[in-house]
N, C-alpha and C positions, 0 to 999 in steps of 0.2 A: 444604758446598756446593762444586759444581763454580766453576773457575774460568771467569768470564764470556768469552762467544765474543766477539771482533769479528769483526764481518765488513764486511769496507771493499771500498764499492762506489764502482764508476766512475759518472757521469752526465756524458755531453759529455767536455770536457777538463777538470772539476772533481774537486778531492779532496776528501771529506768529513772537515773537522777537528771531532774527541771537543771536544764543548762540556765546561771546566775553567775554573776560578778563576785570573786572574793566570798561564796558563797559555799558554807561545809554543811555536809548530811545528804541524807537520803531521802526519798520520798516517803510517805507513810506503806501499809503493806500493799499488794497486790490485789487489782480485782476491782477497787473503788471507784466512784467517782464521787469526786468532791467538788465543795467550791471553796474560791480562797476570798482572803481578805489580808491588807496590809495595817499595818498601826505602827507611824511614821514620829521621826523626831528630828527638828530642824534649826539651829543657832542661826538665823537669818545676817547674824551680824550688822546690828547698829541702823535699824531700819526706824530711822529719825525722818519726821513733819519737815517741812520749812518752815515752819512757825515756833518762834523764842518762845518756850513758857519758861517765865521767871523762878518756879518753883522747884527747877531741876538746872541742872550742866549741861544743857543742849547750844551751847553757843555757838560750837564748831558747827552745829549742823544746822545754820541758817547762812540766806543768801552772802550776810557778811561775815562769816566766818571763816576759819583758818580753812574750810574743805569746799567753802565756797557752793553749801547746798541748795540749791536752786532747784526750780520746779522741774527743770529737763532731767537734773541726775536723781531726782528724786523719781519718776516716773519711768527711768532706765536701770531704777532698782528694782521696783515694782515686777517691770516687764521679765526683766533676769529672774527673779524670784519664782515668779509664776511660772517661766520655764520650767526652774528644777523641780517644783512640787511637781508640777504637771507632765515630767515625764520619769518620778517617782515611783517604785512601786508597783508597774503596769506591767510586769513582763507576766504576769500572773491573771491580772486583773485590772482592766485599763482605765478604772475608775480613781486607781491611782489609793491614797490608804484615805481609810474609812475615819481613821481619829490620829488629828499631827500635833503632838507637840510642839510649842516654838518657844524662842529666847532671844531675848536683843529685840523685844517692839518696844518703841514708845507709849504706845495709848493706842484706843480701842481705832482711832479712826484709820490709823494706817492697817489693822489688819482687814477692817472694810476697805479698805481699798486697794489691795493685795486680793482679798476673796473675790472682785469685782472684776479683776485684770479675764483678757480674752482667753488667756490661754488654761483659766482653770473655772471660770466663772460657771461653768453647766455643770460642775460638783454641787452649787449651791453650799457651799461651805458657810457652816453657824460660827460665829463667836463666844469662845468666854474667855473673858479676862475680868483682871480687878489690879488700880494704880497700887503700885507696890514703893516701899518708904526708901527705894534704893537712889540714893544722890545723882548717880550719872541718867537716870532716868528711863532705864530700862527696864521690861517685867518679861514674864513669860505671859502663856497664853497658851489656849488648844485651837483650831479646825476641828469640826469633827460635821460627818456630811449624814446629812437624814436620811439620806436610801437607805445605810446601814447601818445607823445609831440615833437610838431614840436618848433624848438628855432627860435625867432626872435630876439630879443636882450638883452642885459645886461649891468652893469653900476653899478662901486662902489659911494657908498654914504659916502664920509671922515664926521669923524665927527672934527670939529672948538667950540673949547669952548675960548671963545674974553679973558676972565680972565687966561685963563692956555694955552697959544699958546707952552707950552713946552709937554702938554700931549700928548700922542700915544696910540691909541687903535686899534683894531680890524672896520675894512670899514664894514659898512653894505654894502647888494650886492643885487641889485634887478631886477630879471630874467623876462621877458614876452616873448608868447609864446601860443603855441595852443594844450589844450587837447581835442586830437579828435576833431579838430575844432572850440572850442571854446577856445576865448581869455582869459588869467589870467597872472596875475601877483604875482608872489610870492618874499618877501621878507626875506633876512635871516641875523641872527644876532647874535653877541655872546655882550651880553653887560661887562662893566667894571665890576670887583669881589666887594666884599666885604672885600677887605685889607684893614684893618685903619680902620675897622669897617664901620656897616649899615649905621649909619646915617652920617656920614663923608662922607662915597662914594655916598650917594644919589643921591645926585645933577648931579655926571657922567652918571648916568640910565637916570634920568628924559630929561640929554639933547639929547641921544638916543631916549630917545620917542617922542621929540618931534620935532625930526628929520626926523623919519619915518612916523609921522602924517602929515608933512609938504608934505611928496611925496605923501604921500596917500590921502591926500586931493587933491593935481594938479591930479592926475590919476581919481579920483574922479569928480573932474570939469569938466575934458576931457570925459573921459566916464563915464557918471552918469551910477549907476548900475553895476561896473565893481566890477570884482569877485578876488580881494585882498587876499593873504594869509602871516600874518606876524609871523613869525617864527624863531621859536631860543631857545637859553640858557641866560635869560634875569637877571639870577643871583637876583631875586625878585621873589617873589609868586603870586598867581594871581590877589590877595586883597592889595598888595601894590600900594604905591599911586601912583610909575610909572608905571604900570601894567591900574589899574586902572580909575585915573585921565586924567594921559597925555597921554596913550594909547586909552582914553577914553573907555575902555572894560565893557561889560556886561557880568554876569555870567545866564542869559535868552536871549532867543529872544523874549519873549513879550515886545509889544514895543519899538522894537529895533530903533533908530533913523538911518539916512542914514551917518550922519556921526561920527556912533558907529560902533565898532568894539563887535563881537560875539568872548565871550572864553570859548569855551566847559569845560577847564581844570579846572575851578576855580569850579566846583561841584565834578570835584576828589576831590583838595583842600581838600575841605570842611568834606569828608568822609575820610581824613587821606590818602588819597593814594599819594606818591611821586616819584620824579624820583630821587634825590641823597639824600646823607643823612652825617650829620655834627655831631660830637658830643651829640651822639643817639635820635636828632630830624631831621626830614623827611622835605625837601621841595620840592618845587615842581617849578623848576626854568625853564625845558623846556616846552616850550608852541606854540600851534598854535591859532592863531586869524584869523577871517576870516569877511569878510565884509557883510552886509546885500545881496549882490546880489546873495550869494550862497545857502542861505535860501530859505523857501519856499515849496510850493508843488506842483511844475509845472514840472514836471520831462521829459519834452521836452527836459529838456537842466540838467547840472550837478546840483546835490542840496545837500546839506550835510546830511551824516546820522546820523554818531558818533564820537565820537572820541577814542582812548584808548594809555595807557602808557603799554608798550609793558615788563611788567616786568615778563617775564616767567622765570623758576627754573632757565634755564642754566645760565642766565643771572646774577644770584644771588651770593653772598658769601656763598658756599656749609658750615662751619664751622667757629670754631672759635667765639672771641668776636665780629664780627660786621658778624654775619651769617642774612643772609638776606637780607644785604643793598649790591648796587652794584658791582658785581666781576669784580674789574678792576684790572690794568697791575700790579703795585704797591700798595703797602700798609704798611706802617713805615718805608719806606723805603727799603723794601723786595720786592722783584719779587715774584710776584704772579700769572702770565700767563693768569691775566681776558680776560676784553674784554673794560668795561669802567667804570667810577667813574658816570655814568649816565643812567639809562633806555632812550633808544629811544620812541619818542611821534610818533603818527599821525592820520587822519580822514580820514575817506569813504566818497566818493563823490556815487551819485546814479545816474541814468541814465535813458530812457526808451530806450530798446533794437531796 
C-alpha cells in the first residue's frame, strides 16, 4: 500500500489537528499534501528462544525453568508482539514505522521469527543486529522495512568504562540509511537498570550518553544538519541528568542549538503519561531524540510532526491490582500471556508528496 495522503486544509483561521493518542502539536501549515512516515521504538521485554545457551542467563527461559518457557508461550509471545507492532504507528500510515528500534532480544533468530509472524510479515521487515557482551543475554536490534528504507550500514558501539573493565552491558547499535532517499541515522539503546539503586547506577547511564553524544557529534561534524535519531529504553526520565545534561536534550525546539538534541517525550513526562510502571509510580524510560536537522518547516524533505506512547487498551493490564500498567508476559512470577512490561514509543516524520 501507498503511503496515506494528508491533505491539510484551511477553514477560517483554523488548523485541522490529526486526532492521536496522548499526542501534542499541530499539523504542519495549510494547503499541503504530504505523506507520512513512522520510526518506532519498542522494549519487547525478554523475548527469549526455548533453547539453553550456556554462554548467557537464559535458564529461566527454557522448558525447565522457573517460567516454564516452552514452545506454546514462546510463540503467544511472538503472536502478542506482532500484534503491537502491527497495529503501531498506522493511524497515519498503515504500513506501520518504517525503522523499529527494539531491546530485550536474544539473538538474531527470534527476531526472524517475530518478522515472520502473520500479522506483520507483508512489512517484509530486514534484520540488524549483533551479540552484545550483556550476561543476562539480551541486545537491541532494528526492523527496518525496504519500501521505505534503503540500509547502508551499521556498527555496534561497546560501551568501556576505564574504572570497571569487568562491566558488561547492552552495545549500542547505530544504523544509517536512506528514507525515501534521504540519509539518517538512527541510534538504539537499552541503557544499564536501576539495580543498586538510581543514584549508584547513575554514573553507568551517564557513560552511555556520553557515548552516543561522542558519535553524534563525529556524524555531526561530518554532515552538519544530518537527521540523527537516538532511541531506546534509557531506564531514566526525560529531566534526568542523563537524559538531560549529557544527552544534552531539550523538552522545546525554541531555540534549539545544533548541538542539542530535541525530546518530544519530556512534555508527556511532564503531563503524567508513561510507558512502564514500578511500584505504582509511572516513568517514562522509552524515548526518541532527534536532532535539529529534522525540525523545521520546509517540508521539501522529512520534518518531524509528533510524537506519541502508543499505550492503547490491548496493551494494558485488563484487571487486577496493577490494571492499567503494561500487560506483559509475567507478572509475580505468574504467566500472564501479555505482550510487554513497556508501551512502545514513536514520531511522524511529514513529507511533501
Amino acid at each position: 500500500m501507498r503511503p496515506k495522503k494528508i491533505r491539510i486544509l484551511f477553514f477560517l483561521s483554523l488548523f485541522l489537528v490529526f486526532p492521536f493518542a496522548n499526542g501534542y502539536g499541530q499539523t504542519p501549515e495549510q494547503g499541503r499534501e504530504l505523506i507520512s512516515v513512522s520510526i518506532g521504538f519498542y522494549n519487547v521485554e525478554n523475548l527469549f528462544d526455548t533453547i539453553n545457551d550456556p554462554t548467557i542467563r537464559d535458564d529461566d527461559w527454557t522448558p525447565e525453568g522457573s517460567n516454564r518457557w516452552n514452545t506454546k508461550r514462546y510463540n503467544e509471545k511472538l503472536e502478542n508482539l506482532a500484534e503491537a507492532i502491527g497495529k503501531m504507528g498506522t493511524d497515519l500510515n498503515p504500513d506501520g514505522p518504517a525503522v523499529l528500534g527494539l531491546a530485550e532480544v536474544e539473538n538474531r533468530a527470534v527476531l526472524e521469527d517475530l518478522a515472520a509472524q502473520e500479522k506483520i510479515k507483508d512489512r517484509n521487515y530486514q534484520v540488524v543486529h549483533y551479540p552484545s557482551p550483556d550476561r543476562r543475554g539480551v541486545d537491541v536490534a532494528f526492523f527496518y522495512n525496504p519500501k521505505y528504507f534503503r540500509y547502508i550500514s551499521s556498527q555496534v558501539i561497546p560501551t568501556i568504562i576505564e574504572d570497571r573493565p569487568d562491566f558488561r552491558t547492552r552495545d549500542q547499535l547505530l544504523l544509517t540509511g536512506e528514507l525515501m532517499g534521504e540519509r539518517m541515522h538512527f541510534i538504539v539503546a537499552h541503557w544499564p537498570s536501576r539495580v543498586g539503586g538510581e543514584r549508584r547506577s547513575r554514573p553507568l547511564r551517564i557513560a552511555k550518553a556520553d557515548l552516543a553524544m561522542a558519535v553524534i557529534d563525529s556524524i555531526l561534524d561530518a554532515e552538519p544538519g544530518a537527521k540523527i535519531f537516538k532511541m531506546g529504553d534509557y531506564n531514566d526520565n526525560p529531566t534526568d541528568i542523563s537524559i538531560r545534561d549529557h544527552l544534552r536534550s531539550r523538552g522545546s525546539k525554541e531555540n534549539l542549538q545544533e548541538n542539542e538534541l530535541y525530546n518530544p517525550f519530556e512534555e508527556f513526562f511532564k503531563k503524567g503519561v508513561g510507558t512502564n510502571a514500578w511500584r505504582d509510580t509511572w516513568s517514562l524510560f522509552d524515548q526518541i531524540l532527534i536532532t535539529p536537522g529534522v525540525l523545521g518547516d520546509d517540508y521539501s524533505e522529512f520534518r518531524y510532526l509528533r510524537a506519541e506512547v502508543f499505550n492503547r487498551p490491548f496493551l494494558r493490564q485488563p484487571s487486577g491490582r496493577f490494571k492499567g500498567y503494561p500487560y506483559r508476559s509475567f507478572g509475580g512470577g505468574v504467566y500472564l500471556g501479555g505482550y510487554s512490561d513497556h508501551f512502545p514509543v514513536y514520531v511522524w516524520l511529514v513529507r511533501e508528496k
